[in-house]
Structures are given as C-alpha cells and as structure tokens.
C-alpha positions as CSV (number, residue, x, y, z in Angstrom):
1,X,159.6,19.5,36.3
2,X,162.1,21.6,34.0
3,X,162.1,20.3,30.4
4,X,165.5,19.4,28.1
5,X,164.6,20.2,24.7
6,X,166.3,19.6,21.6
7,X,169.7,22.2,21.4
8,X,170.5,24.2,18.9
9,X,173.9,22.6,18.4
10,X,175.1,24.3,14.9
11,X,173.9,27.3,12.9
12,X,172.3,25.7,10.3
13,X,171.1,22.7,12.8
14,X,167.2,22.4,12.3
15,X,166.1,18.8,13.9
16,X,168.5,16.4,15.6
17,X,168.5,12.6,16.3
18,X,168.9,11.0,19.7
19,X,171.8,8.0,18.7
20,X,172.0,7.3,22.4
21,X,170.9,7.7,25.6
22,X,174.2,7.9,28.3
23,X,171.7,7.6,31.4
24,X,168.9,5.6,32.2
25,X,164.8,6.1,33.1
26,X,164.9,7.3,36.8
27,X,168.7,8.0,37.3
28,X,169.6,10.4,39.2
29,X,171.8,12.8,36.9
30,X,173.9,16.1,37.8
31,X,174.3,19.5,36.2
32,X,177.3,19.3,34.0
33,X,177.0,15.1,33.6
34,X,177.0,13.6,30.0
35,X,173.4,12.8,29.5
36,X,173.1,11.8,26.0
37,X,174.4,11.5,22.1
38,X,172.5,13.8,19.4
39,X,173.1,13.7,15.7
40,X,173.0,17.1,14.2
41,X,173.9,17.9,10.6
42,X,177.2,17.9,10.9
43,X,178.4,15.7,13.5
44,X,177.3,13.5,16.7
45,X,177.4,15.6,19.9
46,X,177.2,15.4,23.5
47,X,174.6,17.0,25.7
48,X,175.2,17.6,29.4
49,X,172.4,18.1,31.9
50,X,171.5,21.6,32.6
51,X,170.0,20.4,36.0
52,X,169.8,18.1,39.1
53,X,167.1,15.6,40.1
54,X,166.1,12.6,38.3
55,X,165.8,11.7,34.8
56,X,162.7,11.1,32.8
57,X,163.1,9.8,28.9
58,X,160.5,11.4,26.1
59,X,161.9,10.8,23.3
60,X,163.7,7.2,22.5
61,X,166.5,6.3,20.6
62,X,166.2,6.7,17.1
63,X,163.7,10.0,17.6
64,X,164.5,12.8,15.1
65,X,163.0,15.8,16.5
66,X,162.7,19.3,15.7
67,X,164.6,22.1,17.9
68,X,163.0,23.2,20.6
69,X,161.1,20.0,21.5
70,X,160.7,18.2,24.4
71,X,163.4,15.3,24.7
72,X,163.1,14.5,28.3
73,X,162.5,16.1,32.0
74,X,164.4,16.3,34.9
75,X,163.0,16.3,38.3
76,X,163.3,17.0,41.8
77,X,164.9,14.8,44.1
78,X,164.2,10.8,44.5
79,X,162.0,10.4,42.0
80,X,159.3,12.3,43.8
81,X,158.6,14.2,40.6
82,X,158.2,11.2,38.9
83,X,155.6,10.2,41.2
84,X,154.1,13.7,41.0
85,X,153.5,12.5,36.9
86,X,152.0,9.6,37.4
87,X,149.4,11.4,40.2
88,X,148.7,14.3,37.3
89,X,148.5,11.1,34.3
90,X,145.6,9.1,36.9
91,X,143.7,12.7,37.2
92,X,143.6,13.6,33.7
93,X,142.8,10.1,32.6
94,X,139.8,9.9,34.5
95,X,138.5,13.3,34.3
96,X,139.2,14.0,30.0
97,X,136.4,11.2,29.2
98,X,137.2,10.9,25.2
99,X,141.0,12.6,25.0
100,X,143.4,10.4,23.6
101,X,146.5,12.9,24.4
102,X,145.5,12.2,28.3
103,X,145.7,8.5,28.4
104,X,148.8,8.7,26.9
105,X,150.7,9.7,30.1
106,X,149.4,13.1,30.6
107,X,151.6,14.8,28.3
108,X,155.3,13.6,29.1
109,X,154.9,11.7,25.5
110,X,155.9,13.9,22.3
111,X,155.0,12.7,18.8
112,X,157.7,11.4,16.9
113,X,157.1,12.6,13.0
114,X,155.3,9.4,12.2
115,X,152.5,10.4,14.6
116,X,152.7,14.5,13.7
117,X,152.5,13.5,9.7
118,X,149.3,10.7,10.4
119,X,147.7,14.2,12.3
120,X,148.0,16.5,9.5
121,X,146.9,13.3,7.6
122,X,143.9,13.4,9.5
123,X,143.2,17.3,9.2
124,X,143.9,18.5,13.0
125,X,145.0,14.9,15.3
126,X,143.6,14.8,19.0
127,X,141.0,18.2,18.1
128,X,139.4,15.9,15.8
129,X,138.8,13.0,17.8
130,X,136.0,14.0,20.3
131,X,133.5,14.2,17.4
132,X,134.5,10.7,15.6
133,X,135.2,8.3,19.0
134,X,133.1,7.7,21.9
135,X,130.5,10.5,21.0
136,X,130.2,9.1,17.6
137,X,129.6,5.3,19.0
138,X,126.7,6.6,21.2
139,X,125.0,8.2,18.7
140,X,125.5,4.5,16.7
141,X,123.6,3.1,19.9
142,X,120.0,5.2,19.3
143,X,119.3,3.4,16.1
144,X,120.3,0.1,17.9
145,X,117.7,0.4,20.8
146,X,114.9,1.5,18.4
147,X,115.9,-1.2,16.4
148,X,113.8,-4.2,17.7
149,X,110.3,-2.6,17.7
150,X,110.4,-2.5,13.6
151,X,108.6,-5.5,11.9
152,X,110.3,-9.0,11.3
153,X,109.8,-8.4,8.1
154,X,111.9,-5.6,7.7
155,X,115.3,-7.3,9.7
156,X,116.5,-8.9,6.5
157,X,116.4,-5.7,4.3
158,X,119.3,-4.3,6.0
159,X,121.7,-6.7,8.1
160,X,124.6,-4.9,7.0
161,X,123.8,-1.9,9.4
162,X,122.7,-4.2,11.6
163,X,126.0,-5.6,11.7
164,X,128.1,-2.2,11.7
165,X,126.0,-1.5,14.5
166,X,126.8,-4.3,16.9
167,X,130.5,-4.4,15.6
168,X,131.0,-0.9,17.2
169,X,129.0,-1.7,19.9
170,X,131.3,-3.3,22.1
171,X,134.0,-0.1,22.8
172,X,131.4,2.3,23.2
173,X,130.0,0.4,25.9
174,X,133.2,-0.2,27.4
175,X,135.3,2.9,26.4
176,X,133.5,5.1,29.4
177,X,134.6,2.6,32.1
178,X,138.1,1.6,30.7
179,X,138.6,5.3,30.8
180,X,137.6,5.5,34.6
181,X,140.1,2.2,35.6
182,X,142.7,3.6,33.4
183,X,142.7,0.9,31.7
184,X,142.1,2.0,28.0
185,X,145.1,0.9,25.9
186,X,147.4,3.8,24.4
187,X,146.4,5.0,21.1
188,X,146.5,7.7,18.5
189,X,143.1,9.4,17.2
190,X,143.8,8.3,13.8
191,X,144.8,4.6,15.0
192,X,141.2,4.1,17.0
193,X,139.2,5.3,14.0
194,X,141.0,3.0,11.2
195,X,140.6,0.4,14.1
196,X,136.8,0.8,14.5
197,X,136.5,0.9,10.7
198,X,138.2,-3.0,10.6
199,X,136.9,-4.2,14.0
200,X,139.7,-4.5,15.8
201,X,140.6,-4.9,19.1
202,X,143.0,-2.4,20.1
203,X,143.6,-4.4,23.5
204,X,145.7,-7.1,21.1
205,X,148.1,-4.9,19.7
206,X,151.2,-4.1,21.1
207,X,152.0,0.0,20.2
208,X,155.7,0.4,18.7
209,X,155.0,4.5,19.5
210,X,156.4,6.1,22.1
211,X,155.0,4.7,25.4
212,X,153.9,1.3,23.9
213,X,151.3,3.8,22.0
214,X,149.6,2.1,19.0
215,X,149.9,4.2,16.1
216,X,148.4,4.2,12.4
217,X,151.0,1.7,11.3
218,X,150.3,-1.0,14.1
219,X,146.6,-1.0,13.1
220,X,147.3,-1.1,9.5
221,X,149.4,-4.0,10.3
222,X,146.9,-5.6,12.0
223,X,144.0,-5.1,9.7
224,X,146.2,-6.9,6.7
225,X,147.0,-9.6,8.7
226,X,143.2,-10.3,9.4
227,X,141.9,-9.4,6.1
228,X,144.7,-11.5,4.8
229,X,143.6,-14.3,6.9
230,X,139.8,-13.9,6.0
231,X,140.4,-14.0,2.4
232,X,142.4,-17.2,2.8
233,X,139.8,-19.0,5.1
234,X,137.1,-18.0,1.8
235,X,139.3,-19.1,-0.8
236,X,139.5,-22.5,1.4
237,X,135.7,-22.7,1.7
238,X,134.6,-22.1,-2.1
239,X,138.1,-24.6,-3.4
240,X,136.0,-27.3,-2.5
241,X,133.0,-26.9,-4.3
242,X,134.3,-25.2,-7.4
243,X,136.3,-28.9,-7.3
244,X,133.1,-31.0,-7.0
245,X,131.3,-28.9,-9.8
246,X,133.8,-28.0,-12.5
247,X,136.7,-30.7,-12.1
248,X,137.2,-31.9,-15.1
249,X,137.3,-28.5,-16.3
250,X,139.7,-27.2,-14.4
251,X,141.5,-30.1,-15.0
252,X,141.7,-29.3,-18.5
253,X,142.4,-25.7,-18.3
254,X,145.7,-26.5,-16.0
255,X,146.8,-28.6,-18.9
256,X,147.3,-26.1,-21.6
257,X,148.7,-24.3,-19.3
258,X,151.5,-25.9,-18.1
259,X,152.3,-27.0,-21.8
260,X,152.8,-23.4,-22.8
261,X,155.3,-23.0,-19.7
262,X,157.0,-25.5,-20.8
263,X,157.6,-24.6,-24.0
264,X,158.1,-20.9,-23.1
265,X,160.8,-22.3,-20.8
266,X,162.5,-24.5,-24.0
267,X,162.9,-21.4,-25.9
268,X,164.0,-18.6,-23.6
269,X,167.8,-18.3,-23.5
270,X,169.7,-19.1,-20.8
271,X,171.1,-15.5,-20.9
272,X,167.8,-14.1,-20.0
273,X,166.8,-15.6,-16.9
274,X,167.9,-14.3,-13.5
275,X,168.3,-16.2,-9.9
276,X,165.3,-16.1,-7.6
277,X,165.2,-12.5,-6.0
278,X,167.7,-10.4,-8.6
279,X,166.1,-8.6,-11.5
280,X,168.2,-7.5,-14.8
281,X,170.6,-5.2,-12.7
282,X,171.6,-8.3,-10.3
283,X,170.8,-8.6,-7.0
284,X,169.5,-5.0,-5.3
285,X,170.2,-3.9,-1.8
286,X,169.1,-0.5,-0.3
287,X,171.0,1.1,2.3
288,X,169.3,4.1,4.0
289,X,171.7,7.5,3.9
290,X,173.2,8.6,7.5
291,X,171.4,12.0,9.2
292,X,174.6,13.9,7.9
293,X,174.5,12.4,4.3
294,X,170.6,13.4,4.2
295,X,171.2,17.0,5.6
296,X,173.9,17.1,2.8
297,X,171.9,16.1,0.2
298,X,169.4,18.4,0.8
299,X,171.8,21.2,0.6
300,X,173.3,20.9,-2.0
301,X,170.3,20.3,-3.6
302,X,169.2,23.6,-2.8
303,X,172.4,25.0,-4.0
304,X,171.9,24.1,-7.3
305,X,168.2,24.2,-7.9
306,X,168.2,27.8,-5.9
307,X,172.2,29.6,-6.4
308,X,172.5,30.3,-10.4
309,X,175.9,29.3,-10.2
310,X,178.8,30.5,-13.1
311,X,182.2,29.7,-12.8
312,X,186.2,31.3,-13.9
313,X,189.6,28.7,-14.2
314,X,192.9,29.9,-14.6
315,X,196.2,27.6,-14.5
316,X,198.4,28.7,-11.8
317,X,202.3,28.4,-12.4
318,X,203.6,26.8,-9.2
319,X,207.2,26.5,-9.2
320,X,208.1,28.8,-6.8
321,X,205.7,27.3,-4.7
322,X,207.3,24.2,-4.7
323,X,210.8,25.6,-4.0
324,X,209.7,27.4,-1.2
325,X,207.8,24.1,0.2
326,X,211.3,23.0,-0.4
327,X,213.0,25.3,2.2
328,X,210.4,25.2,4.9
329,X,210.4,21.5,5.0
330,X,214.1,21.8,6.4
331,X,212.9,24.7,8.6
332,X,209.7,22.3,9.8
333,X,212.0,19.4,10.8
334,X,214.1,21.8,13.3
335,X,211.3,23.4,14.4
336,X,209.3,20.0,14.9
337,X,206.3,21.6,13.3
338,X,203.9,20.3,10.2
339,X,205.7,21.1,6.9
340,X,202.6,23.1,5.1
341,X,201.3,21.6,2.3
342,X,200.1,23.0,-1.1
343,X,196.8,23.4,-0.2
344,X,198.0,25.2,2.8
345,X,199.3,27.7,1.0
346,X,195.9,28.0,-1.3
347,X,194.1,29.1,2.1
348,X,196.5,31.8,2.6
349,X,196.7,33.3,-0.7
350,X,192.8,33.2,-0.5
351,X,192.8,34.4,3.0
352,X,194.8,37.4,1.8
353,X,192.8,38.1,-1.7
354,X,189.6,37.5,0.5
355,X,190.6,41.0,2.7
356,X,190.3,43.0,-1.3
357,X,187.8,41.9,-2.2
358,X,184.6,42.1,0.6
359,X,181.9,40.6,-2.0
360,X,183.9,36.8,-2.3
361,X,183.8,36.9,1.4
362,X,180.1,37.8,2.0
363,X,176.9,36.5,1.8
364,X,173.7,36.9,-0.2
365,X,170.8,35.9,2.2
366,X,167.2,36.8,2.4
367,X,167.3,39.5,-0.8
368,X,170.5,41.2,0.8
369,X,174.3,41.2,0.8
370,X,176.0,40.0,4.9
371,X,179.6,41.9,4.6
372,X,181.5,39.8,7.2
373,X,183.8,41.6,9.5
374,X,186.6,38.3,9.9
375,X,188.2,35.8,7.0
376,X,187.4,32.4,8.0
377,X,188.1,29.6,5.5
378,X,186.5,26.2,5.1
379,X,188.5,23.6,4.2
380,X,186.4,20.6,2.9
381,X,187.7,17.1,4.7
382,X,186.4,13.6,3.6
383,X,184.7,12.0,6.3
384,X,183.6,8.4,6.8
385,X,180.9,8.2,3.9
386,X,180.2,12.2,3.7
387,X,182.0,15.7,3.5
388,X,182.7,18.2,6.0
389,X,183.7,21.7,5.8
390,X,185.8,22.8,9.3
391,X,186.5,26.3,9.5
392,X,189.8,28.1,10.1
393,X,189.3,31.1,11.5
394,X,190.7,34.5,10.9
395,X,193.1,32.9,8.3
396,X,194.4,36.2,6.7
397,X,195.9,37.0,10.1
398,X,197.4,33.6,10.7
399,X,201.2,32.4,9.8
400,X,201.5,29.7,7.4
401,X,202.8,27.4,9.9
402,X,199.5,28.1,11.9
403,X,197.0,27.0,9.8
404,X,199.0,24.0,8.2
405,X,198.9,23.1,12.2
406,X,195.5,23.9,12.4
407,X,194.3,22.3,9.1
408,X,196.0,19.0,9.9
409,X,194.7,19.0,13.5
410,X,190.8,19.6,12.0
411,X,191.3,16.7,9.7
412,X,191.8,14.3,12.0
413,X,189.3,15.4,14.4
414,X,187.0,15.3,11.4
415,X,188.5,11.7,10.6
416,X,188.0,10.3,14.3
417,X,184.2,12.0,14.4
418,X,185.0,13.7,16.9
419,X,185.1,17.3,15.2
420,X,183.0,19.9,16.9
421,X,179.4,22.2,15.9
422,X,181.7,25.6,16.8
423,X,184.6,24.5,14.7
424,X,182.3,23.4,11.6
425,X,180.5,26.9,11.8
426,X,181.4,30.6,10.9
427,X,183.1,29.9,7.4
428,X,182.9,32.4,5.0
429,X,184.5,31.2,1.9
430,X,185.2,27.8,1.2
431,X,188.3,25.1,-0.4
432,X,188.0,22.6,-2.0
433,X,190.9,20.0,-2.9
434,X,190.8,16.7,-5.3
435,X,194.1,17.2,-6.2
436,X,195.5,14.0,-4.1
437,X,193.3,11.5,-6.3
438,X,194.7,12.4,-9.8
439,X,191.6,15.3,-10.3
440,X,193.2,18.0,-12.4
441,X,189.8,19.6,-12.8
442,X,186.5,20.3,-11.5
443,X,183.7,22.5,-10.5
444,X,182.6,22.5,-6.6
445,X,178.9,23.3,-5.4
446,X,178.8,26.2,-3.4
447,X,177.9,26.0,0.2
448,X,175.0,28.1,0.9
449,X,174.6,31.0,2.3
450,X,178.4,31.6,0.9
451,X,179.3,33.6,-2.4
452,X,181.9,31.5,-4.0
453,X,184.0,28.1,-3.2
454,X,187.0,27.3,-4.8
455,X,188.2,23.6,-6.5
456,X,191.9,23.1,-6.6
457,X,193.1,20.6,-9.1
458,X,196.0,18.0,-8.9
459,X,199.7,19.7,-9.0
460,X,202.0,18.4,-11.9
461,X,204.5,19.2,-14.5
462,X,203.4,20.9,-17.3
463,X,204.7,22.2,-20.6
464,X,204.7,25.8,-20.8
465,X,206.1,28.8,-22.5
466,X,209.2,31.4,-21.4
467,X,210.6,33.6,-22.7
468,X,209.8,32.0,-26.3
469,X,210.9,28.6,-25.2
470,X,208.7,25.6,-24.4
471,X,209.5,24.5,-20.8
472,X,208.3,22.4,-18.2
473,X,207.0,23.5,-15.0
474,X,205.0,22.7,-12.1
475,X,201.2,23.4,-12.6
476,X,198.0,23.8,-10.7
477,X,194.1,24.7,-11.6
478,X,192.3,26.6,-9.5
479,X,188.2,26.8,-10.9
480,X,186.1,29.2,-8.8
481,X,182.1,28.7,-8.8
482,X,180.1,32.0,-7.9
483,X,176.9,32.8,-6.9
484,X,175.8,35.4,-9.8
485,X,173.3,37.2,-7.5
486,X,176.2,38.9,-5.4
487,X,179.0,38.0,-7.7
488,X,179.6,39.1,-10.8
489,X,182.1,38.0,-13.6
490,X,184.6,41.0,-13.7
491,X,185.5,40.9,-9.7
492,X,185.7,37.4,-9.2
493,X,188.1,37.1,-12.0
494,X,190.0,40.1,-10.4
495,X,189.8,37.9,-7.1
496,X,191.7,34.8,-8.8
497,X,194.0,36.7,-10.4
498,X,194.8,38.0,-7.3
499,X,195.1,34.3,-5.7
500,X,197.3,33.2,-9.0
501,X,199.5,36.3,-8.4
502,X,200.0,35.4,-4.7
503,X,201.0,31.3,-5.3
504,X,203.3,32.4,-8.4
505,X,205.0,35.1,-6.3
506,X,204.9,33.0,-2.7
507,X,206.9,35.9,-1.2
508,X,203.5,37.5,-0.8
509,X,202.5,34.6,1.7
510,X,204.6,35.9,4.7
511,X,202.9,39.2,4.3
C-alpha cells in the first residue's frame, strides 16, 4: 500500500500540520484530487493525491509532523487493501506476544510528538518494553507461588509485597490471552508501566492517541482522579473521630481564626483586593500562537541570538520621486495599470544597486558565502496576525509598472491566505516598509540565510539645505541591517549610497 508522507512544501519547511482532512476514512480518491489542508511555515496549502485506490487516515487533524512521515496510505481498489491491513494487524497481534507497536494496528499508526517525546522520556519506547511488561509480571508470579509454604508467622512482616504482588497479578495472567483474542486495549509502553505502578485498569480508559491509543497523559489522568478520590474517602473516615476526640479543641482553634480574618479583612483597602479569578494585572487569558507565528518566532529568534547584526541610515531626498510619481499616475490611468507606489520604486533602485554589489545579494550559510545568480526581492506584507515576505523575482530586469503590478497582486494574495510556498521562496534580499503607520524610523531583523534587509521610513516634508538656503522638501529614511559575517561596513554603505543616488536621480529607474 504506497504511503503519503509529509511534503516538503517550502524551502525552509521542516514539520507541517494537518488543519483538515478534504476526504474521508475509506474514500475512494484519484490522482490529481484535493486530499487535504497542511500548515507549513508560511502558509496553508493543499495536497493532491499522488495515487488511485482508497484512502486510509494516519495522522488526524491537528497532527504536526515531521517531513517525510507517514500521514496516510492509499490502496488498491475497493478497499481490498484495507482489508489486506486488518489480516496483517490479526497476525502480528497474535504472534508478537508482549509488543505494544503490534496491537496498535500493525504499524498504520505513527506517533504524534506527544508519544515520540514520552519514548525518549522513557530512554528507547517499544525496545524497552519487553523487559518491564509481561516478562516482568511473570517473574512477580515465582515469589507468589512460593509464597504460602513460609510460616504464618512470617505473613504479617511483609503485606506490602504481598499486596504489590497480587495487584499485578491480574494482567499478567490475563495479558497472554487478551493478546491471543486481540482483545488487549491500545497502549503505549510508557502508559502500561505508569499504569501497573497505580493499578489501573487500562480496559476503563478511553485513549485520546491516535487510534483510541491510551497514552502517558490518559493514565496520568486517571491515576489523579483515583488518588484524588482515595485521599478524599480518608480524609472522610479520620473527620469523624478527630471530631469525637478533640472537639472542643478544634472548636477553639477555628475561633481565633476567623477573628483574625476578619480583622485582616477591616483593614485591607479596598484598592487592594481583586475579583475572584484576576490577579494584580486584571483578568489573564492565554492564547496559543498560530503554526506560522511559532515558525516566526523561532526565526527571528535565531536571527538575533545567531546573525551579529550592525546597521547604516541615510535620509534620502525624494522630490523627484514624487514628481515623477506625479507623471506616471496620468500615464497609469490611460494605460489602466497600478500607479507604482513609493515603495515600488525602493525595490527597483535596490534591485538595480543589488546587480553592483554581489555580497548584499548573497548568503552566508554553513561557514561560506552563496553568490546568487538572479535578484529576487522580498517585500514584507502584513498578514492576518503575522508577517510574510513574497518574493519578486528577477526585479532588476523588471519595468516599474511590472513589479508595482506584481507587488500589489502578492499583497492581496497574502491578505486572502491564499499566497503560495513557490511565491514565498527564493528571495534574496529583503524590504521592509512602516512608512504607511507614521514610522519614520527603525531597524528590521534580518531574514536568515539573507545578508542584509532594508527598513524604509515614513515619506514627509522636511527642512533642508540648498544652495545655502533652508528649504523644505520631501524626505525618506532608508536604515539597512547587515549581517557582519559577510558584510562589512565600507560596502554596504557604498550599497545605500548607491540606492539614495538612484531615488534622488529617479531617471536611473527606467534603466
């Protein structure tokens, strides 16, 4: 039965998370058909079936999985492979007396991180539990049957083993034939030891793995809810007589008590106390990030803590800019075609700087410098609760009325979700813009593996001096961060000179 396994849907993709499922358990599915949603690092995608036959689910909803793993099968015609499964899950059940792996469905089950972290836990998972299930019960059992030919005497020196004996009694009687009926409920190694250890019944529990399989959490759950219970039925038994021999001392130990809470009560301010459930911040809620805000987190905190960043700012003079925005908007009317914005005109100038100087557009990874070949600029879009980076590509060769079409066409994309792995990818220098929400400056994180990314600050009059005379003019900051290892200070300043030269002298941006 072919296997699906987690895709590679990005470049810097390492797990994904199965959002939804498009088909169901058993349907019959085509090559080419939509099968189902996966959250990568950068956006929700769509897988299609690479195969005909019928469909069999591994991994559930909600699964985050690492690339490469086994997310689901798809058989051979009318569910006969299915069948096939269940045949090969009877025969390894019965004949692998002691393996947990084979009761759970002969292998079509992966382990969702829960179960892979509670196996490292554990120092090795399923290879560990032949030597501390059934084999470890029957050796319990000796001692047992010897048991009764010591003296009478001797029974009351040691009921505690006598007890731990009989307690785990019971499943290594039974374990051997449940095995052989297949009817042995579903459970991890670790889950059947810390169930022995609290004598429980693993028969009660319903499993929450994949598969109904109970794992270490279900047990915990369960032994806290009986220990919880236990202590409560002993608290109820000794209440009574601690009443009948002490109560008029406890009596008068409640009293003082509840006269110092009352006075306590009297003089704390009213300012001080908070509602039921708040503490001194107010009421807390916590919200769990998305799979593309964790993934983003992560990076850039490995930007910082790894990338010894240093960054140049120069203010940029942008009047002719803004006359020549001026003429193309008339131009962009009668050609029915996006009028290109400032920041449009940013990626060119960089696009063109970018082809001078090779270093800004490289990469420093594993101890060496990447020279790309192509000039493909990122251009940062705020997405519903996160940041994404599309890419233009080959933007040094592109018109300025192409990529203020492109850019626009990204954003939306990026907007709707419905922006693709390909067009996120390949970048080699990245933008930047706050500019729109009144930031006039600021320094961006650089997006690994990348050299440098550039922060463009809010356009706006500014008083400066020509020609000995205080004027006012139309402004812009442009703050580059670098990545010291490949870059340093002397040719990235040549590289924003060259940018501010370009935007000042906007000419330059039709060449």
């Amino acid at each position: 039965m072919p296997d699906i396994t987690m895709p590679r849907l990005s470049d810097s993709m390492e797990e994904g998370t199965i959002l939804k499922w498009l088909k169901a358990e058993g349907d019959e599915v085509s090559k080419g058909e939509e099968l189902v949603e996966i959250e990568t690092d950068k956006a929700t995608m769509t897988y299609e079936a690479d195969a005909d036959g019928t469909l069999e689910i591994v991994a559930d909803e909600g699964a985050t999985l690492a690339i490469g793993e086994v997310i689901a099968r798809v058989g051979e015609g009318g569910g006969g492979s299915s069948e096939g499964g269940g045949q090969e899950e009877s025969e390894k059940e019965a004949s692998a007396e002691g393996d947990d792996d084979s009761s759970d469905g002969g292998g079509t089950a992966t382990k969702t991180s829960e179960e892979e972290g509670e196996a490292e836990d554990e120092g090795g998972g399923d290879d560990e539990e032949p030597e501390e299930d059934e084999p470890e019960a029957e050796e319990d059992e000796e001692p047992e049957d010897e048991e009764p030919e010591k003296p009478e005497d001797e029974e009351p020196e040691k009921p505690e083993a006598k007890a731990e004996t009989k307690e785990e009694e019971p499943e290594a009687d039974s374990a051997p034939s449940a095995e052989g009926n297949g009817g042995r409920p579903k459970a991890s190694p670790v889950a059947r030891r810390i169930a022995r250890e609290h004598d429980i019944d693993l028969s009660k529990i319903e499993g929450t793995g994949p598969g109904g399989r109970i794992v270490k959490a279900d047990v915990e759950a369960a032994a806290s809810g009986a220990g919880a219970k236990a202590e409560k039925d002993g608290a109820e038994q000794e209440e009574p007589k601690a009443r009948e021999a002490e109560p008029a001392e406890a009596e008068a130990e409640e009293q003082p008590e509840a006269e110092e809470k009352e006075k306590e009560k009297e003089k704390a301010p009213e300012g001080d106390k908070a509602p039921a459930g708040e503490t001194g911040k107010g009421e807390v809620t916590v919200e769990e990030p998305s799979r593309i805000q964790q993934i983003i987190a992560r990076r850039m905190a490995e930007s910082k803590a790894t990338i010894p960043h240093f960054t140049l700012s120069m203010d940029v003079d942008m009047e002719g800019a803004v006359e020549l925005r001026d003429q193309l908007k008339g131009l962009a009317e009668q050609q029915d075609t996006p009028v290109p914005s400032y920041n449009d005109m940013v990626v060119k100038a960089c696009a063109i700087a970018l082809r001078d100087f090779p270093l800004v557009n490289a990469s420093y990874k594993d101890g060496s410098f990447e020279m790309h070949g192509r000039v493909n600029v990122g251009v940062a879009v705020a997405g519903e609760g996160t940041l994404i980076v599309p890419t233009i590509f080959d933007a040094d060769r592109k018109g300025l009325g192409q990529i203020a079409k492109e850019s626009r066409a990204l954003a939306e994309k990026v907007r709707d979700g419905k922006i693709s792995p390909p067009e996120l990818s390949g970048a080699t220098f990245s933008i930047t813009n706050l500019g729109m929400y009144g930031v006039t400056t600021f320094t961006a994180v650089i997006n690994p593996p990348q050299s440098a990314i550039l922060a463009v600050g809010k356009m706006e009059p500014k008083p400066v001096v020509r020609d000995g005379e205080l004027v006012v003019r139309n402004g812009m900051n442009l703050t580059i961060a670098c990545d010291h290892r490949i870059l340093s200070g002397a040719p990235a300043a040549e590289f924003l000179a060259r940018v501010k030269a370009i935007l000042e002298q906007p000419i330059a941006l039709a060449l």
